[in-house]
N, C-alpha and C positions, 0 to 999 in steps of 0.2 A: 358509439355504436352506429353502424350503419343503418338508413331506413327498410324498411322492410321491404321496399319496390328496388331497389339494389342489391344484389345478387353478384356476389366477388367468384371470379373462376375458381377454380384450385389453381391455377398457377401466380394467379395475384394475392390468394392465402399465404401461399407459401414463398413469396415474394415479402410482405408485411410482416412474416412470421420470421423470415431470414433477418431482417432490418431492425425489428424487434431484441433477436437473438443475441445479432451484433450488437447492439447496444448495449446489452447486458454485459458481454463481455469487456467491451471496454473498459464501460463505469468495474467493473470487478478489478480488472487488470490496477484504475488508478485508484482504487483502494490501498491492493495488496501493497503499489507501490509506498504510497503514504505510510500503511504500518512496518515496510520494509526500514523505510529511512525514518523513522521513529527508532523503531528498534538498534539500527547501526545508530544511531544517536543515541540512545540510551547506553551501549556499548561502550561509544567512545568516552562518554561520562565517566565510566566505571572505570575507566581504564588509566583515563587522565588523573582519577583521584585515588589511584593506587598508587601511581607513579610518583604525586606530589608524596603522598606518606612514606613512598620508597623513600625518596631523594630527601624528603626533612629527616626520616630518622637516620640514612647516613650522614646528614651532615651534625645532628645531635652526635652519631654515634663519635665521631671525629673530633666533634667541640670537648665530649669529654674527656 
């Protein structure tokens, strides 16, 4: 907090509050991206272990 014999204009409010804002954004921004590339990882897990069960049970299917 500021002291109380300091007195911020409104254009330096709104200066702090813009700076503030951005900041928020950011950190939001590198969130989303974290849960983004989690989830394309969680995808390509599912994906890679369908495929292996694809490719074992043709090759069962062919062994018998």
């Amino acid at each position: 907090m500021q002291p109380s014999d300091s007195v911020l204009s409104h254009d330096q409010v709104l200066s702090k509050f813009a700076k503030i804002q951005e900041a928020h954004r950011r950190r939001a921004g590198e969130i989303s991206t974290k849960a983004e590339v989690a989830l394309r990882t969680e995808r390509e897990a599912a994906v890679e272990q369908a495929m292996t069960y694809t490719v074992s049970g043709i090759v069962r299917g062919l062994a018998a």
